[in-house]
C-alpha positions in Angstrom: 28.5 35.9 1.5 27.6 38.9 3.4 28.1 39.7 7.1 26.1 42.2 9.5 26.8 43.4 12.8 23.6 43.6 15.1 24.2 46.3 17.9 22.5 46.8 21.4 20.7 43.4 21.7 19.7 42.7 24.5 21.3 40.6 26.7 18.4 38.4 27.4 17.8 38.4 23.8 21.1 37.0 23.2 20.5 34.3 25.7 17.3 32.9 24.7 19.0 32.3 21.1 22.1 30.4 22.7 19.4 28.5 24.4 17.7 28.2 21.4 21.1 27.2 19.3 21.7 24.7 21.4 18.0 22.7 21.4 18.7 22.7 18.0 21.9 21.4 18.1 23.1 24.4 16.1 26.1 26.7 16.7 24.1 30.7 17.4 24.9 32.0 14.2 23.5 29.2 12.3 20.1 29.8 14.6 20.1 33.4 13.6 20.4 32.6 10.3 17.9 29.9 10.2 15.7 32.4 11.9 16.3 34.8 9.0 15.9 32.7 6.7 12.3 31.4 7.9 11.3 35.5 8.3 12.3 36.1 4.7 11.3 32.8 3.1 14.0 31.2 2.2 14.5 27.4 2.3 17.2 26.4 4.6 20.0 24.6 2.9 20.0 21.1 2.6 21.3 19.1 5.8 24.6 17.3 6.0 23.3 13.7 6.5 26.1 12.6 9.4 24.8 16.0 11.6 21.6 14.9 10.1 21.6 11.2 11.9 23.5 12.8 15.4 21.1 15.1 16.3 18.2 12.6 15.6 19.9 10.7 17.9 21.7 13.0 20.7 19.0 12.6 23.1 19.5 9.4 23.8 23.3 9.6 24.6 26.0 7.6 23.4 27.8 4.5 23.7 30.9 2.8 24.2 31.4 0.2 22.4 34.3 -2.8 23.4 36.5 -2.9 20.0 38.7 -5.8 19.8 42.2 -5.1 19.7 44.2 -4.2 15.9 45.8 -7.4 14.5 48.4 -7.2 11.5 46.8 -7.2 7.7 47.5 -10.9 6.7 49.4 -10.8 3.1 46.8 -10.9 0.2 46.5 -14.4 -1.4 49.2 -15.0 -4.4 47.8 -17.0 -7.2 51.5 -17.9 -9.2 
């Protein structure tokens, strides 16, 4: 894959895309390339489902679940 270097942005410029990044639950140089990719056509590349499912969800917070304590594996039945 190929790599460019963008000098003299702005700083505001640079700000409004971490903002951006982060509403979409995106690290900023996956926004900027999601932004190129919409200005040059492109479809973007299929979604991992588990990021998928989180950010569908994020909103809404998370929760904390009581899990029972680990026990011991009981031995598997013997049929002899």
């Amino acid at each position: 894959m190929a790599s460019i270097t963008i000098r003299n942005l702005d700083d505001g410029i640079k700000r409004q895309l971490k903002m951006r990044a982060v509403d979409h639950g995106r690290s900023m140089e996956e926004e900027v390339r999601q932004i190129l990719r919409e200005a040059v056509g492109q479809a973007p590349a299929p979604a991992n489902l588990g990021e998928s499912i989180h950010r569908r969800f994020a909103s809404l917070g998370g929760v904390d679940l009581d899990l029972p304590p680990r026990e011991v594996m009981p031995d598997a039945p013997r049929f002899d």
